[in-house]
N, C-alpha and C positions, 0 to 999 in steps of 0.2 A: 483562555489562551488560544490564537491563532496558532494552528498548527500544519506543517508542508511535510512533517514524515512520522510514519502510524508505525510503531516497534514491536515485533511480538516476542514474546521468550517462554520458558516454560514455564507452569504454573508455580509463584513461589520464588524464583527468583529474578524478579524486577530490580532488583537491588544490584545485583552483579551482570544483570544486560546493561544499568543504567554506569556501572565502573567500566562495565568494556568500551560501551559509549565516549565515557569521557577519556578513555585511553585512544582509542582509534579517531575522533572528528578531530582534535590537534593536529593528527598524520597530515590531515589534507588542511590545515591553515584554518579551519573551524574551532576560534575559541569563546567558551565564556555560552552556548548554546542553551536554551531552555529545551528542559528535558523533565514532563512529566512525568510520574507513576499515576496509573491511574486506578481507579476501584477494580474494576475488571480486573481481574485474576492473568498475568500473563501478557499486558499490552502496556506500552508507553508511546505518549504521544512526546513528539519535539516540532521547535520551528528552528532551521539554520539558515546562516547568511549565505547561503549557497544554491544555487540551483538543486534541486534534489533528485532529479534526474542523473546531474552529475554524479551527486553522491553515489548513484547505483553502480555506475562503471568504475568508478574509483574502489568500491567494497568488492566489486569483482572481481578485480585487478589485484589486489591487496591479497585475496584470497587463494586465488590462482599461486602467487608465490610465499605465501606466509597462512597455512590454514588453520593453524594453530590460534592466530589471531579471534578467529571466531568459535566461542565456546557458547554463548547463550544468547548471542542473538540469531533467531532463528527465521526472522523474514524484515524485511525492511520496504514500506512501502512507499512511492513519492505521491503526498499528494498535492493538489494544484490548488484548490478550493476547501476553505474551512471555514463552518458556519455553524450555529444554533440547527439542532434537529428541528425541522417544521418542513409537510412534505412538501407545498405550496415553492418555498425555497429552493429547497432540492430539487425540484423541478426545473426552475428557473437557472438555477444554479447550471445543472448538467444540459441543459440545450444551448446556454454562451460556451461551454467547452467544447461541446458536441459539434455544433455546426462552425470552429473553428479547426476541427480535422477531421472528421470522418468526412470523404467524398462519397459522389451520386453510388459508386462502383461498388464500396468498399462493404465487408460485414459488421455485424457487432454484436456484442452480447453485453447482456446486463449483470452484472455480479450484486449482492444486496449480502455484507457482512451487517449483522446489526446484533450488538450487545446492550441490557439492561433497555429496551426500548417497547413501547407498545405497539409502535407499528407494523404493520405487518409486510415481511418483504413481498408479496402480492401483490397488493395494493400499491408498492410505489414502482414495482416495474410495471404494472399496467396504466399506471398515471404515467412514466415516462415513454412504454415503449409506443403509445398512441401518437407520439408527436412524431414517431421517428419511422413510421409504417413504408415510407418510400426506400429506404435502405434496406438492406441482406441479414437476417439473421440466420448466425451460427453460433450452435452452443458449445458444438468440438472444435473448432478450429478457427475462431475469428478474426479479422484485420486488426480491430481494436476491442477494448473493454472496457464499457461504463461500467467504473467501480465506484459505491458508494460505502463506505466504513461507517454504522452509527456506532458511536459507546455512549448511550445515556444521551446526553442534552447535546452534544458536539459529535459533528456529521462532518467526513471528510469526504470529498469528491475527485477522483482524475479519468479522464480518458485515456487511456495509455496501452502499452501493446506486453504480452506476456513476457517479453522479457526485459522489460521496465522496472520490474520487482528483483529485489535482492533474495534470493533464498540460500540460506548458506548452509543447507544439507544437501539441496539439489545440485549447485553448485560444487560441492564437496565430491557427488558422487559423479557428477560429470567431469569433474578434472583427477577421477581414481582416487581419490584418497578415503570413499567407504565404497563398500563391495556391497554387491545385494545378494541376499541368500534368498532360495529358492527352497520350501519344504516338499 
C-alpha cells in the first residue's frame, strides 16, 4: 500500500486511533481513506486524497478549538515518498526530495525511525549524508529534516520542517490545555 501519512498511538490501541481517524478525515471532505494497522505495536499507516501537508494545519486548527477531538492519536506525520525498504532507493529516493528544497544556505539533519528492519540507521545516514556534504548540518536546530520512517518492508520518506508534524500533546500543551509538572 502507498502511503502519504505515518500515525502513531499508544501501544494497543490502533483500533481506536483508527475510529478517531475515521471520525476526524470526513471533517475536512476526506472520505472512504485507506487506513492501515500495522504489525508494529502503536503505528498506522494511511494514504489520503489530500495533500498531507494540509492535513497537518487543518489537525491543528481542529485542535486549537476542539481538543477533546484528539484522544489517541498521538503524532501525525506527512509523508511525500513511499516505497519498499532497499537502501540503494532510499537513497535515490531522498536526494529528488532533497535537492528540490533545501538551498546552498539552509541546514539539515537526518532523522532514521526504523521499526522491524535490519538496517542500520548508520549506515543510511552515512550513505545519504555523503551526497549532501556541501550543506549545514544541525542536529538542534535545523532549516529542514530528512525523515526517513522504515516499518518492516515499507520506507516512508519527506523533507519537511519541524513543524510539519501533527503532535497532539505538544500541541495540547502549547495551546494550555496540559500543564507540565516539575518534580
Amino acid at each position: 500500500m502507498d502511503f502519504n501519512l505515518l500515525i502513531t498511538t499508544y501501544r494497543h490501541r490502533e483500533f481506536d486511533a483508527l475510529d478517531e481517524l475515521n471520525v476526524l478525515l470526513p471533517l475536512f471532505g476526506i472520505d472512504a481513506p485507506m487506513i492501515e494497522i500495522q504489525k508494529v505495536s502503536g503505528i498506522l499507516l494511511a494514504f489520503i486524497n489530500l495533500n498531507p501537508f494540509e492535513l497537518m494545519a487543518k489537525f491543528k486548527k481542529l485542535l486549537a478549538e476542539e481538543p477533546w477531538q484528539f484522544r489517541y492519536i498521538l503524532r501525525v506525520i506527512p509523508i511525500e515518498k513511499s516505497l519498499s525498504t532497499d537502501l540503494k532507493n532510499i537513497e535515490i529516493e531522498v536526494e529528488k526530495l532533497t535537492m528540490r528544497k533545501i538551498k546552498s544556505n539552509d541546514s539539515f539533519r537526518i532523522s532514521v525511525e526504523k521499526r522491524h528492519t535490519s538496517i542500520r540507521s548508520k549506515e543510511i545516514i552515512s550513505s545519504i549524508a555523503i551526497k549532501f556534504s556541501r550543506f549545514k548540518v544541525s542536529l538542534e536546530n535545523p532549516d529542514w529534516i530528512i525523515l526517513i520512517e522504515i516499518i518492516g518492508n515499507k520506507t516512508g520518506i519527506s523533507v519537511l520542517k519541524e513543524i510539519d508534524i501533527f503532535n497532539s500533546i505538544m500541541e495540547k500543551r502549547k495551546a494550555g490545555y496540559l500543564l507540565e509538572f516539575s518534580g
